[in-house]
C-alpha positions in Angstrom: 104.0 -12.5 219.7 103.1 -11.0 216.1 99.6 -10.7 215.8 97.6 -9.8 212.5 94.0 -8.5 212.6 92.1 -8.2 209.4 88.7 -6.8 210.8 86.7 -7.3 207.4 83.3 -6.4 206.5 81.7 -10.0 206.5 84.7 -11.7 208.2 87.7 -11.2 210.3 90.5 -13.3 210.3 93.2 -13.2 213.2 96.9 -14.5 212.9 99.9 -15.2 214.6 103.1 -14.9 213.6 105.2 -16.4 216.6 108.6 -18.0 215.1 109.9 -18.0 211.4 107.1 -20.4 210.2 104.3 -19.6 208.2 101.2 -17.8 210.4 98.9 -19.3 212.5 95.5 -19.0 212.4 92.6 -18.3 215.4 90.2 -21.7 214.5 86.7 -21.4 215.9 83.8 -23.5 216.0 80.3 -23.0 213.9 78.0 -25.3 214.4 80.2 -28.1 214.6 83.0 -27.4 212.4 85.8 -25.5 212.6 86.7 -22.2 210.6 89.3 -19.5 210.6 86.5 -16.9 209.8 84.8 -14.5 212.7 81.9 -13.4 211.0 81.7 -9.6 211.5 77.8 -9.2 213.1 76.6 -9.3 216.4 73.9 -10.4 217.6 71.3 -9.6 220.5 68.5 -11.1 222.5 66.1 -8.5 223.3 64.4 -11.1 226.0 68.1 -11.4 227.8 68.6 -7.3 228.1 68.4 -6.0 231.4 67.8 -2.0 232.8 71.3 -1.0 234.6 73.3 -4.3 233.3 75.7 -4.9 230.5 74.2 -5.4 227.6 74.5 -9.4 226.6 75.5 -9.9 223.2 77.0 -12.8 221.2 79.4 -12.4 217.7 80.7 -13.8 215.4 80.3 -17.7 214.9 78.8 -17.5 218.3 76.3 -14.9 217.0 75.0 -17.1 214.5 74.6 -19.8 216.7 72.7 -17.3 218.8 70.2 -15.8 216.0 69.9 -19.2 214.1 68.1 -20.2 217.8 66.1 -17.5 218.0 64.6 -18.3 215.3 64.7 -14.6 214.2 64.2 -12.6 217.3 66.4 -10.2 218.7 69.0 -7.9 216.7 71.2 -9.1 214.1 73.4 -6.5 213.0 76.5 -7.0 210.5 78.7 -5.1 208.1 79.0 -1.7 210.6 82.4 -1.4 209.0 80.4 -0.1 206.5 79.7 2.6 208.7 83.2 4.1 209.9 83.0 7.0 208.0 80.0 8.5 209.0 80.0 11.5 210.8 77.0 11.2 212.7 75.1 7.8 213.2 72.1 7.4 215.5 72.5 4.7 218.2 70.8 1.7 218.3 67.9 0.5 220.6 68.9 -2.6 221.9 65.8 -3.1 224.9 67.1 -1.1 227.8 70.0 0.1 226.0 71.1 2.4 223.2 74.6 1.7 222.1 76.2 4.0 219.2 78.5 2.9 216.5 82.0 3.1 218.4 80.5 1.0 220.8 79.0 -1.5 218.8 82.9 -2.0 217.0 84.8 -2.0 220.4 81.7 -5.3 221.5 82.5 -7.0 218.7 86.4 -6.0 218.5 86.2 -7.1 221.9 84.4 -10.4 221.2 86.7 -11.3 218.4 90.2 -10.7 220.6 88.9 -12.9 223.3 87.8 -15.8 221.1 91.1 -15.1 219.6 93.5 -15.1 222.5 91.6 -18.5 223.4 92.3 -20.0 220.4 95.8 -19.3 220.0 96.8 -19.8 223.9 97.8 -16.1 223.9 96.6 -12.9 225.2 96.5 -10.3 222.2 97.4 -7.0 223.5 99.3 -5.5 220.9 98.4 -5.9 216.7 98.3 -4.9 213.7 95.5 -4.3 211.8 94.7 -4.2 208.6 92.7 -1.1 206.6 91.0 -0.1 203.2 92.6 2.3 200.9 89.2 3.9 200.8 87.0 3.3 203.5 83.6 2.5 202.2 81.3 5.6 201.6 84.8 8.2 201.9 84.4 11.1 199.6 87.6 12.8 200.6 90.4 12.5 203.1 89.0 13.8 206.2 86.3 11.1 205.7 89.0 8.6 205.7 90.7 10.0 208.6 87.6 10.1 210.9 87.2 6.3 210.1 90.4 5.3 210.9 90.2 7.2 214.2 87.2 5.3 215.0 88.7 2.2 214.4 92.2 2.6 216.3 89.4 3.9 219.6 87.7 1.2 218.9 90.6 -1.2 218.8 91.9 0.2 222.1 88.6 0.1 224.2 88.5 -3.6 223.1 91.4 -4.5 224.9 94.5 -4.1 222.6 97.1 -1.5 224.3 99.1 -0.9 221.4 97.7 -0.6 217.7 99.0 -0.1 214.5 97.2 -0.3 211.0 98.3 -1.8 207.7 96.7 -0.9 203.7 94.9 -4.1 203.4 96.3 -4.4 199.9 99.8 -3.8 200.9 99.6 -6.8 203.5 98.0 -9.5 201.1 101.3 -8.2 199.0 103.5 -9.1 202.3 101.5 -12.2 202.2 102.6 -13.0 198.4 106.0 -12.2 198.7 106.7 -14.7 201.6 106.7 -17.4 199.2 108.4 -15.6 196.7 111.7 -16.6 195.0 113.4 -13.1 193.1 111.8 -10.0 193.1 108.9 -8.8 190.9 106.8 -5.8 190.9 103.8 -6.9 191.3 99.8 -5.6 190.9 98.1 -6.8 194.6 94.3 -6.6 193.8 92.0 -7.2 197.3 88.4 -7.6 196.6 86.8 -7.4 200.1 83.0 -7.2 200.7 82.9 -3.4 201.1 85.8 -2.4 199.1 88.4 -2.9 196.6 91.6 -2.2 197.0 95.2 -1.6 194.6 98.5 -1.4 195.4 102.0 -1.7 193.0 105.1 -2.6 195.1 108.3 -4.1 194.9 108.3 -7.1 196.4 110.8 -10.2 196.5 113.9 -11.0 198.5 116.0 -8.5 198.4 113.0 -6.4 199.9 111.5 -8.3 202.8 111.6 -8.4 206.5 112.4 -5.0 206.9 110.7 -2.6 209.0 110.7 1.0 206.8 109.1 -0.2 202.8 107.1 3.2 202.2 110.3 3.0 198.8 108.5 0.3 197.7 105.1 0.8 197.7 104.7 2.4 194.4 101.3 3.4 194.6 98.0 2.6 196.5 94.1 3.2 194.9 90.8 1.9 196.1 87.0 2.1 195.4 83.8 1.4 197.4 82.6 -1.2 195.3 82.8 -4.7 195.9 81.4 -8.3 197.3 78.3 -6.6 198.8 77.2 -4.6 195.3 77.3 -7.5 193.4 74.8 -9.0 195.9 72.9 -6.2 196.0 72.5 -6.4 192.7 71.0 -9.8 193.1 68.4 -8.8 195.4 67.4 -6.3 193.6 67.0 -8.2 190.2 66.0 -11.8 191.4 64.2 -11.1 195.1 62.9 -7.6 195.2 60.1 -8.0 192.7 58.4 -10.3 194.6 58.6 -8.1 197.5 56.7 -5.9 195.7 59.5 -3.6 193.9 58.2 -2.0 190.4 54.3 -2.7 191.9 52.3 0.4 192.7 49.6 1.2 195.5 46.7 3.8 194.7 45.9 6.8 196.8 44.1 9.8 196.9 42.9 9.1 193.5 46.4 8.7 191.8 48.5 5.1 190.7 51.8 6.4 192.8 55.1 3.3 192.5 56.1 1.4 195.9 59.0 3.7 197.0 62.6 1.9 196.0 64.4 3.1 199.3 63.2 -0.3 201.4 64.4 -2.6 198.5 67.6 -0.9 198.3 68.0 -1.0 202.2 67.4 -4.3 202.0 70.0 -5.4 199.2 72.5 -3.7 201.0 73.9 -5.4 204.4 74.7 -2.5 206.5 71.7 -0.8 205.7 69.2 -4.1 206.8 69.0 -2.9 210.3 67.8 0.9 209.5 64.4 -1.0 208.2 63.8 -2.5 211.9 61.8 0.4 213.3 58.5 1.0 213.8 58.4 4.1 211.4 59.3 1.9 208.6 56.7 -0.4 209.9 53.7 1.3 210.2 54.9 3.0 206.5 54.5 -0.2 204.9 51.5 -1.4 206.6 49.7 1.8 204.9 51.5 1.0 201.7 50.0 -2.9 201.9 46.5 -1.6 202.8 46.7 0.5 199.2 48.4 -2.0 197.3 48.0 -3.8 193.8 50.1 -6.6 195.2 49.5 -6.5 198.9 50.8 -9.9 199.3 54.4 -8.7 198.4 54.5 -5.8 201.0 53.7 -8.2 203.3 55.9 -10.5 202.7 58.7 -7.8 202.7 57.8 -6.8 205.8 58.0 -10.6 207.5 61.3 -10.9 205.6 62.1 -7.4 207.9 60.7 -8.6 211.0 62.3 -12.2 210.9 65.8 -10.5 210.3 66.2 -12.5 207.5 69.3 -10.8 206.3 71.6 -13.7 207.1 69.6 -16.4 205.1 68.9 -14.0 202.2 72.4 -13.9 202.4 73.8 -17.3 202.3 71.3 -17.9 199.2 72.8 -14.8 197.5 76.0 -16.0 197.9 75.6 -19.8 196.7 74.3 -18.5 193.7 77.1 -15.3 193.1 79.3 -18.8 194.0 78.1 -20.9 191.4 77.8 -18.4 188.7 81.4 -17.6 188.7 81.9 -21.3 187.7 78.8 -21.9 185.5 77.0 -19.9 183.1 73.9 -20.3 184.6 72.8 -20.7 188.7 69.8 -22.0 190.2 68.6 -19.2 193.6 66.9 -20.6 196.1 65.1 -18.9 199.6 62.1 -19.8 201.1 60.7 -18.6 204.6 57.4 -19.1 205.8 55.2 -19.6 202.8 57.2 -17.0 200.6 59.5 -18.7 198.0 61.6 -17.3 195.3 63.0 -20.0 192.8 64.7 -18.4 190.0 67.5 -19.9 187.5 69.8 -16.7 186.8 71.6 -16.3 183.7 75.3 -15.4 183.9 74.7 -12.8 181.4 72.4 -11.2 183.0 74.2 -11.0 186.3 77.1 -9.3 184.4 74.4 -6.9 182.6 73.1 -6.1 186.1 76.7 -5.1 187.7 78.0 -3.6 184.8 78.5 -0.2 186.3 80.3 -1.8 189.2 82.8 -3.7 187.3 83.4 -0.4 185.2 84.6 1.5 188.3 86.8 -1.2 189.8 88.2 -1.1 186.2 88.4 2.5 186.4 89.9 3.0 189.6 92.8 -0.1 188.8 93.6 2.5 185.4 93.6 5.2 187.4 96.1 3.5 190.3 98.5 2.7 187.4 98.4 5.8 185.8 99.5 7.3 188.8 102.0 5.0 189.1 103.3 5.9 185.6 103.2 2.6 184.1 101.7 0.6 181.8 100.3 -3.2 182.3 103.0 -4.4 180.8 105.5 -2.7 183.4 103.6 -5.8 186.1 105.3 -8.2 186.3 102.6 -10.6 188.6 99.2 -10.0 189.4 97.6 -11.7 192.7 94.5 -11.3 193.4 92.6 -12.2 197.0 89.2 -12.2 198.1 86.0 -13.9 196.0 85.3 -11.5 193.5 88.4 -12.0 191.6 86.4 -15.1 190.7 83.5 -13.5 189.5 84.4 -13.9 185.2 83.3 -9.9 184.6 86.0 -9.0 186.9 88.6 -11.2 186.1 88.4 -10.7 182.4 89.5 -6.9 183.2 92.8 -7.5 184.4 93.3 -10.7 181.4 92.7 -7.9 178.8 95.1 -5.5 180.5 97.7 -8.0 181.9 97.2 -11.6 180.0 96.0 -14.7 181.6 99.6 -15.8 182.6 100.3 -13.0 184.8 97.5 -13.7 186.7 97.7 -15.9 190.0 95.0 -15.5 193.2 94.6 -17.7 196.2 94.4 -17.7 200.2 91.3 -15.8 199.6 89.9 -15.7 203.2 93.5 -15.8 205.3 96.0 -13.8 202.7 95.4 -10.2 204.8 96.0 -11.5 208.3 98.7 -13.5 207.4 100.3 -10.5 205.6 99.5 -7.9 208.7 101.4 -10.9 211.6 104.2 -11.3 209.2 104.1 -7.7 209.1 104.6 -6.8 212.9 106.9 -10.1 212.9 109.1 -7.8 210.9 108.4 -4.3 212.7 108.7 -6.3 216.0 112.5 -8.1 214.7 114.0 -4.2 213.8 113.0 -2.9 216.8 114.7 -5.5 218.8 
């Protein structure tokens, strides 16, 4: 029983390799309908926590069941994969309880294995799971080695006995190659929400299906810039000035500007719940009472309070959505009586995540020079995850590789279906 983990950012995905057949996929239910995506969050009911109990908790599709029923209550808390490379994280008031990161990820690792095992009529005890390049927010190795600690601990408290982990780059390339025909070398580009990643591997079949391909794996790279900065960058250009971002409050005689740490909290996923606390509170109730647009700080701070972050985020990403097939997109989000109706220019999106597209550009440059070859060396590109839609980014790799080399799909399931067929093969040469 070959099981593939990819623990992403927004979403896992969990797959089963268990004959020669293409993967299966854990299906679970979200309101109705079925889907292969876990939504990484969990959620909690402050009302339901109880002194010297377990905490009670819901994730994943169940999560948002959960908070969409609350009608805003509780704790909604997503993208902590964000957060595996901090060294020192506070932990998090949940009523009675106080539960630190490594506890939060084994919960919702937890969560996601059971729901899993259900699903697919087996009990998951061993995997293999999939990991960035770069972990978000690593600045040097040890970073990277401290988050991948904390994710194999993780992974074991949740109930798995036996872990190994996977480049998520070099498993969407396992993913590719199954269906491949001769051998190419081949460019795997993995947009994720919280990271991109490179690799350049030989790939085909003469190469698959056996355990030991460290020969072929030519080179890795990777960057902490992905999904979630181009919506940040929406935030903070179509939602954050009517929260009140570039207004000013006076005091003590002087015109001072609304400080730009809340709006950049709030753009940014795993940083939503550090604005829940009462010293952020009270600091922008002082800020409203001095304001030139009170109204806004208000309205910031209901967004806050109502743990908005999962509808703010399903507007930002219809509109990301639509942009990458249309030159302009309407955004849409109302709550309460705050509205924000705005018709955003593709152009201007691209002007606003310039900088980002730059360093994914810089870091794929910088994985093939270290490789030693040139674009033209590729002979495929495939790329997996949304932002290889987004037209900045894909007209990157058309200038360095042509159009016709290009080829992308499986966006959501290409990583765990790479990572199963992957411990398929480890599991085969070690029997």
């Amino acid at each position: 029983m070959a099981f593939g983990i990819d623990f992403g950012t927004s979403n896992s995905v969990v797959a089963l390799a268990d004959g020669d057949g293409p993967p299966r996929f854990a299906s679970f239910e979200l309101l109705g309908r079925s889907t292969a995506s876990f939504r990484s969050l969990l959620f909690f009911d402050l009302d339901e926590q109880r002194p010297a109990e377990p905490v009670v908790f819901s994730a994943g599709p169940a999560g948002i069941e959960a908070y969409l029923d609350a009608l805003g209550e509780g704790r909604l808390i997503q993208s902590f994969k964000t957060h595996l490379t901090t060294a020192s994280l506070g932990r998090t008031a949940l009523g009675p309880h106080a539960l630190d990161l490594d506890e939060l990820l084994a919960l919702f690792l937890g969560r996601l294995r059971e729901g899993a095992s259900a699903a697919l009529g087996a009990p998951i005890e061993r995997a293999v799971l999939g990991r960035p390049v770069r972990f978000a927010g690593s600045r040097d190795d040890q970073a990277c080695a401290r988050a991948e600690a904390r994710l194999r601990r993780a992974a074991l408290a949740a109930g798995l006995g036996e872990v190994e982990l996977e480049l998520e780059p070099i498993a969407a390339a396992y993913h590719y190659e199954a269906g491949l025909e001769r051998d190419e070398l081949a460019m795997i580009a993995d947009f994720g929400a919280g990271t991109t990643d490179f690799c350049v591997m030989r790939i085909g079949p003469t190469h698959r299906g056996r355990r030991e391909r460290s020969d072929d794996v030519l080179v890795t790279g990777g960057v902490g810039v992905a999904g979630d900065n181009l919506d940040a960058a929406l935030i903070e250009h179509v939602v954050a000035p009517a929260l009140g971002k570039g207004s000013y409050y006076r005091e003590f005689g002087k015109r001072l500007p609304i400080p730009p740490g809340y709006y950049y909290k709030l753009s940014r996923w795993h940083q939503l719940s550090f604005l829940r606390g009462s010293r952020t509170r009270h600091e922008l109730e002082r800020l409203a009472q001095h304001a030139e647009s009170p109204a806004a700080l208000e309205a910031l701070m209901m967004i806050i309070e109502d743990n908005q972050g999962f509808h703010l985020h399903e507007a930002v990403e219809a509109t990301k959505i639509a942009l990458s097939r249309e030159p302009r997109a309407a955004f849409d989000y109302v709550h309460e009586d705050f509205e924000v109706h705005a018709q955003v220019e593709r152009a201007d999106f691209e002007a606003w995540i310039a900088d980002e597209v730059a360093e994914i550009a810089a870091c794929l440059d910088q994985t093939l020079a270290r490789a030693g070859l040139e674009p033209a060396a590729i002979d495929r590109v495939f790329m997996t995850g949304g932002t290889a839609f987004v037209p900045a980014v894909r007209r990157e790799f058309e200038a360095r590789f042509g159009s016709g080399k290009l080829s992308s799909g499986d966006e959501l399931s290409s990583i765990a279906a790479g990572l199963a067929g992957r411990a398929r093969s480890w599991d085969a040469a070690a029997g």
